[in-house]
C-alpha positions as CSV (number, residue, x, y, z in Angstrom):
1,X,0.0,0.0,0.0
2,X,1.4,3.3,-1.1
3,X,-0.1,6.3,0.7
4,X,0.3,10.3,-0.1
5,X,-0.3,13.2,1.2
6,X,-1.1,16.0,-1.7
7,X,-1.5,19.6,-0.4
8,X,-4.2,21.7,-2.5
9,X,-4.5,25.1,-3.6
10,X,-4.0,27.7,-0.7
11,X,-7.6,28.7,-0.2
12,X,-7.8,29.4,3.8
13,X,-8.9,25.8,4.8
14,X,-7.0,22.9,6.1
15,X,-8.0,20.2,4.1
16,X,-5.9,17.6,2.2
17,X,-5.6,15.0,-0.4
18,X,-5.2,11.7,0.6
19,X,-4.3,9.2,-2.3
20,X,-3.9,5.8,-1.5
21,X,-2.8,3.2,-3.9
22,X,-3.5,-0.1,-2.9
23,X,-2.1,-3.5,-4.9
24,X,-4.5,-6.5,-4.9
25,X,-3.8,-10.0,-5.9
26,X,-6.4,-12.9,-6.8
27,X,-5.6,-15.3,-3.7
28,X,-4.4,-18.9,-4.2
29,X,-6.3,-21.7,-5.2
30,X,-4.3,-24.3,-3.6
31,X,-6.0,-27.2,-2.9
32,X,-8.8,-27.8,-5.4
33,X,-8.5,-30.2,-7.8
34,X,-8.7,-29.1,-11.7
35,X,-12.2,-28.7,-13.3
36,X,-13.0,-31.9,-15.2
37,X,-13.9,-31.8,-19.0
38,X,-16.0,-34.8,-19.1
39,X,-16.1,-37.7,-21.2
40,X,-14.8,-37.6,-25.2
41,X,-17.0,-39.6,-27.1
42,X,-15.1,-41.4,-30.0
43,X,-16.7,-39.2,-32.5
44,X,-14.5,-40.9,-35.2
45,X,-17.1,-43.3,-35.7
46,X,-19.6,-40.9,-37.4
47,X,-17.4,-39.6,-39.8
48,X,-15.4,-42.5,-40.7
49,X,-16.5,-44.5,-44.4
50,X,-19.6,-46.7,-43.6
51,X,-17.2,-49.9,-44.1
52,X,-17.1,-50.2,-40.7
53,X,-20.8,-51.6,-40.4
54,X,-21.6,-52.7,-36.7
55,X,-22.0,-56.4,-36.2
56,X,-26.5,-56.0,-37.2
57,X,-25.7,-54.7,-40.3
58,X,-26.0,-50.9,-39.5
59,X,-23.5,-48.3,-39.4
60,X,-22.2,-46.1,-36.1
61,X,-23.9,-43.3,-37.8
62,X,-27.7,-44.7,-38.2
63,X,-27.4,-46.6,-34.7
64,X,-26.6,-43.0,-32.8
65,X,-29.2,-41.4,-34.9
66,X,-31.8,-43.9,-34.5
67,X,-30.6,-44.2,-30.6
68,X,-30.8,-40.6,-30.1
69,X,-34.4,-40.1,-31.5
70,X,-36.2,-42.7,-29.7
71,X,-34.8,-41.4,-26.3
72,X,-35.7,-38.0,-27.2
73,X,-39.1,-38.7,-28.7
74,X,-39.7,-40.9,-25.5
75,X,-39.3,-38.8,-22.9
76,X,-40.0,-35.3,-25.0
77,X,-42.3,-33.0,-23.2
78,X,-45.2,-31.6,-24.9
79,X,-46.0,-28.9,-23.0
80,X,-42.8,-27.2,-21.0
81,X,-40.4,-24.5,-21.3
82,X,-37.1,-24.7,-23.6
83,X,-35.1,-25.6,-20.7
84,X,-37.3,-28.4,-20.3
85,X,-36.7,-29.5,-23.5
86,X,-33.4,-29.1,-24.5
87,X,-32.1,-31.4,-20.7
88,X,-34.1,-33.9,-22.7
89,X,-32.4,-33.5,-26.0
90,X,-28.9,-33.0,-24.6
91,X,-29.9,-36.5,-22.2
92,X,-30.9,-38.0,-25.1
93,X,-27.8,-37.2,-26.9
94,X,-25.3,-37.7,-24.2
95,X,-26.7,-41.5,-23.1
96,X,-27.2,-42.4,-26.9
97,X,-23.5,-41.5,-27.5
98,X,-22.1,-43.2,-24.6
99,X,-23.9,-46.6,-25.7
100,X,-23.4,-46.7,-29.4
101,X,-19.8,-44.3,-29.9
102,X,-18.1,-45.5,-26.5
103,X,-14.9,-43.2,-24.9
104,X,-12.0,-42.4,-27.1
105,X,-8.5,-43.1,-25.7
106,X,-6.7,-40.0,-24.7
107,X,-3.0,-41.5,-25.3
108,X,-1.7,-40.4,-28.8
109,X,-0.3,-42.5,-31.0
110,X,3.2,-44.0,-30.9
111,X,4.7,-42.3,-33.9
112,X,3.1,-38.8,-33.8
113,X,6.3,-37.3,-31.9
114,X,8.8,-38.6,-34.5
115,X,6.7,-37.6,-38.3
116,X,6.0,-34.2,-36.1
117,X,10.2,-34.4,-35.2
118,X,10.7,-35.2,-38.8
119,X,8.1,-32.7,-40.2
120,X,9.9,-29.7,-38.2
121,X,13.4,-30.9,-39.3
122,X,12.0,-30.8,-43.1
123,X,10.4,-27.5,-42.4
124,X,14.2,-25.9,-41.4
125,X,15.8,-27.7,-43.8
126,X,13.7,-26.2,-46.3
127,X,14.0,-22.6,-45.3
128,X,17.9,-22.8,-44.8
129,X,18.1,-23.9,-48.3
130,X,15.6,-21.0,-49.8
């Protein structure tokens, strides 16, 4: 805290400025554990080529689309606000993904550091030689 004392125009009084300058940090979050970002739905499934055809003959894309509107027709309210109705859409969505795309693995694969490692070393190579 940085405090000052600023004397004013000479006007037959006895008043003064005060300025106070005052430095405020956000306090330390120690102790709480990081904010989780949920599941990650293996989304790969949707936009991959319909070769990969589920073991009854449908592909990932029609199952989660057929999933996803039966629980939302089921349990859609017909009267109710648009809060109301998008928890049951976003339900709906979330459940019918979990079933039919499953979790995606978070480890990348094996080789990405090396092409990336061989990518950068092309990308210098390149621009030493222009």
């Amino acid at each position: 805290m940085d405090v000052a004392v600023k004397r004013g125009a000479e006007c037959n009084t006895d008043h003064q400025l005060l300025c106070v300058k005052i430095r405020m940090s956000a306090p330390c979050q120690r102790g709480k554990a990081p904010l989780s970002r949920g599941k990650r739905f293996d989304v790969s499934k949707l936009t991959r080529n319909e070769t990969a055809v589920k073991q009854h003959g449908s592909s990932w894309r029609e199952e989660f689309q057929q999933q996803a509107g039966e629980r939302a027709s089921k349990n859609w309210p017909e009267e109710g606000t648009a809060e109301d109705k998008w928890e049951v859409l976003q339900s709906a969505l979330l459940e019918s993904a979990e079933t039919v795309l499953g979790t995606e693995s978070r480890h990348q694969p094996t080789g990405l550091c090396y092409s990336f490692r061989a990518a950068t070393e092309k990308t210098a190579q390149t621009t030493q030689d222009g």
